[in-house]
C-alpha positions in Angstrom: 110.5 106.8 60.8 111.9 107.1 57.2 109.0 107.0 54.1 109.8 103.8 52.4 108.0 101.4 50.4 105.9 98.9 52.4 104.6 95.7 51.1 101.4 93.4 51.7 97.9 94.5 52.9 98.5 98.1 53.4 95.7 100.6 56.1 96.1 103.8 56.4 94.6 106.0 59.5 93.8 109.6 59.2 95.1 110.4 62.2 95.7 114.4 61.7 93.1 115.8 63.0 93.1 118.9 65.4 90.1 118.3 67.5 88.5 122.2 67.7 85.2 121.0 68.9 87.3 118.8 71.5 88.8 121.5 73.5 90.4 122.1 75.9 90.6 118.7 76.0 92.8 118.7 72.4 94.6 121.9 73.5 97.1 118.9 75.3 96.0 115.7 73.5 95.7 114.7 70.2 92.5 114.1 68.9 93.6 110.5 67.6 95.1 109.9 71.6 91.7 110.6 73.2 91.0 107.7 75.1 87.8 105.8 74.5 87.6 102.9 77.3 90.8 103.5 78.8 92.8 103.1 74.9 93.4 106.3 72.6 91.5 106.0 69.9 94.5 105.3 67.7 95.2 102.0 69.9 91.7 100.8 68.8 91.6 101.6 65.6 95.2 99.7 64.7 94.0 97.0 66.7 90.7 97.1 64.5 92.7 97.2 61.4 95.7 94.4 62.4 92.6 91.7 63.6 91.5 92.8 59.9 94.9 91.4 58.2 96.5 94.7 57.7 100.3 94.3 57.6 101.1 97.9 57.5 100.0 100.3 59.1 100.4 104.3 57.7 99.4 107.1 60.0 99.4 110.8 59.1 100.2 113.4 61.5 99.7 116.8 62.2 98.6 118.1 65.5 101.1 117.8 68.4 103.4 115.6 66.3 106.0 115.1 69.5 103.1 113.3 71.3 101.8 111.0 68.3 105.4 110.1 67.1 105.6 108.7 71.0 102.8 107.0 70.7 103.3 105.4 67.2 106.9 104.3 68.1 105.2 102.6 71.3 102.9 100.4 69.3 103.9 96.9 68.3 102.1 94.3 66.3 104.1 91.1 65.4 104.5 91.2 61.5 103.3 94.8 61.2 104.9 97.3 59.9 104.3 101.0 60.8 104.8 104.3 58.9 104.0 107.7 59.5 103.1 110.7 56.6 103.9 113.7 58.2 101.8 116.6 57.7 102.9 118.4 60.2 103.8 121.6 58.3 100.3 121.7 56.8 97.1 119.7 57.2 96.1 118.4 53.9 92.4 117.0 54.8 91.4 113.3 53.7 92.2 114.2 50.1 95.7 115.4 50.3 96.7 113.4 53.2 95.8 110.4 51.0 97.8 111.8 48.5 100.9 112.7 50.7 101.2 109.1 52.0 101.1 107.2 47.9 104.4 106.6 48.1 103.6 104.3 51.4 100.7 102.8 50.3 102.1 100.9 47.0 101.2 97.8 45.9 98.4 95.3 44.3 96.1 95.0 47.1 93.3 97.1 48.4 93.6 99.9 50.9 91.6 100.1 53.7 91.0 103.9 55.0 89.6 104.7 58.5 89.5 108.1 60.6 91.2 108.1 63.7 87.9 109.7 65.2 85.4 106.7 64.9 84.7 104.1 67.0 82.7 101.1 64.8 81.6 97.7 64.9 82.1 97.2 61.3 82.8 93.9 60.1 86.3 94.5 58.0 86.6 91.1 56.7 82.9 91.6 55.4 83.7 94.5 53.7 87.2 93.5 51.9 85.4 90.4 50.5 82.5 93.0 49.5 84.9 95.2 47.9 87.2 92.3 46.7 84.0 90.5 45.2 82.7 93.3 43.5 86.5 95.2 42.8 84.7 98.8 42.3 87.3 101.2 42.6 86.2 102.4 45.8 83.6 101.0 48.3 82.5 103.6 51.2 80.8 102.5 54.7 77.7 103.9 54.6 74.1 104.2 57.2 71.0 104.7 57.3 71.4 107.3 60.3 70.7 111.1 60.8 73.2 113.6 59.0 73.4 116.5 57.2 75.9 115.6 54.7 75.5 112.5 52.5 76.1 110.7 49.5 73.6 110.1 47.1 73.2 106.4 45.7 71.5 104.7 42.5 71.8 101.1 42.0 74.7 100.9 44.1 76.3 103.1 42.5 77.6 106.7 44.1 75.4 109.9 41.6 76.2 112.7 44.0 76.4 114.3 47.0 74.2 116.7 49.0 73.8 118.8 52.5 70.8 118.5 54.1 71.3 121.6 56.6 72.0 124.0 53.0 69.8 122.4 50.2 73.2 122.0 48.1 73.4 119.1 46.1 76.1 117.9 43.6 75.3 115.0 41.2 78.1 113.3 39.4 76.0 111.3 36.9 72.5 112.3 35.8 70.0 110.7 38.8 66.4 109.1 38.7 65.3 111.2 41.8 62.6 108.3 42.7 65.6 106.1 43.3 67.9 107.8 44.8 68.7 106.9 48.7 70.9 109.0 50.7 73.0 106.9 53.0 75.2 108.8 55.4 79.6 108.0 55.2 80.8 106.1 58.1 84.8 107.4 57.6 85.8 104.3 56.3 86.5 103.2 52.8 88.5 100.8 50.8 90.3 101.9 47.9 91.9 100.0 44.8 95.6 100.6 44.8 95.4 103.0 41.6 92.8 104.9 42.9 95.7 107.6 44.0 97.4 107.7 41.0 93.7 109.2 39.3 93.9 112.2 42.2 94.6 115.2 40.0 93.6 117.7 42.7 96.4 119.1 44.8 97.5 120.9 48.0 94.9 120.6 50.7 91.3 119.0 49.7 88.6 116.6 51.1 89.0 112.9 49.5 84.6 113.5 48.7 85.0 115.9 45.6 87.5 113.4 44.7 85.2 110.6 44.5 82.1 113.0 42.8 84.6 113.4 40.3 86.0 110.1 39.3 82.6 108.4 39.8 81.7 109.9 36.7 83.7 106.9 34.9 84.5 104.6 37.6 82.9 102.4 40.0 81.7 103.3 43.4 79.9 101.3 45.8 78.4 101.6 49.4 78.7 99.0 51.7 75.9 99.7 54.0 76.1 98.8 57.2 74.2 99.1 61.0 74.6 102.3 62.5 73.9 100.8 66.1 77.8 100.7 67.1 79.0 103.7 65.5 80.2 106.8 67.0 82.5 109.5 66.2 84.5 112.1 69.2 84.0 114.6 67.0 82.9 116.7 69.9 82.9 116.6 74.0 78.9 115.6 73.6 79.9 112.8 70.8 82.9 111.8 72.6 80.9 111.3 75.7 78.0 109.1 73.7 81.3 107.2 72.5 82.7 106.3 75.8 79.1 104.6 76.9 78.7 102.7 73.5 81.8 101.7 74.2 81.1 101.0 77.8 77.9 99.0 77.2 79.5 97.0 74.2 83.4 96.6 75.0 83.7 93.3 72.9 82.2 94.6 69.9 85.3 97.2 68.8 
């Protein structure tokens, strides 16, 4: 599948992943193929993102690249298009994957982003007309659920970051510490269609230091949503929680 330029409502799925905490199940699947209710997780999450108006579809890939180029050539979605950023020499993180794909995800409209490895109830429509409504340059899915690592809010707006296990924190802007609230990222986020061309860092890097750093002079919002449907398979034990959300709920994904 050649890199072009798509048009229209443009998604892309982080789809790279190698799965370490999933083995030996990922030792002969990739993590985005785990199945999740008898569908790989990649199925779902396309689905997901098509229902949501996405007309293209851009999927990075890394681990067993054979098996997911299978897969991706298998799916069809009437009026879809599908591209695939290939990182299979090296795994560039959320960051630099991002940053691989640009020249796929051209164009004037939003871009939604979404891991491979989480299985949500989200409303997507909600979220675009959120984002839309509001046009911050980025708007992250956010709970109110346990985690260690978190972003840091104040007046809807993102101030830092911090790790709860470490004591670390990182503040982009100068807080009010009696307002912050510390709401934990969902792996999904919808970014304005310049928002690559302001990435400055390079080679391999998480998209969060990216979004520290440009909050200092742009807009970023959370859109905070229930936490009641939301899974990742991050592990065997998550991925096991995931198949009986899933199990219990299969209309709501």
């Amino acid at each position: 599948m050649a890199k072009t330029k798509p048009t229209a409502m443009k998604a892309m799925i982080f789809a790279a992943g190698v799965g370490t905490r999933l083995q030996p199940l990922s030792l002969q699947t990739p993590k985005a193929l785990v199945e999740v209710g008898n569908k790989p997780m990649l199925q779902l999450v396309a689905e997901k993102l098509v229902a949501a108006g996405a007309t293209t579809l851009v999927i990075n890939i890394h681990h067993h690249p054979e098996q997911m180029l299978r897969f991706i050539q298998s799916m069809h979605f009437s009026n879809v298009e599908i591209f695939v950023s290939d990182e299979t020499n090296e795994l560039l993180d959320t960051g630099g994957g991002l940053l691989n794909a640009t020249p796929l995800l051209q164009g004037s409209d939003p871009i939604i982003l979404y891991n491979a490895d989480v299985l949500s109830d989200i409303n997507l429509p909600e979220m675009l007309a959120f984002h839309k409504k509001h046009s911050p340059l980025a708007t992250l899915a956010v709970s109110h659920r346990p985690t260690n690592r978190a972003f840091l809010w104040e007046n809807n707006q993102l101030v830092g970051w911090e790790n709860r296990a470490t004591g670390e924190k990182i503040y982009c802007k100068t807080p009010t510490p009696s307002e912050l609230i510390s709401l934990a990222f969902s792996g999904i986020h919808i970014v304005q269609p310049n928002l690559p061309n302001l990435i400055a860092e390079k080679g391999v890097f998480s998209i969060t230091p990216v979004y520290l750093r440009l909050a200092l002079n742009h807009c970023i919002m959370p859109f905070v949503h229930s936490h009641d449907l939301w899974a990742d398979i991050g592990s065997m034990e998550k991925l096991e929680k995931a198949k009986i959300m899933f199990s219990h709920n299969p209309k709501a994904f």
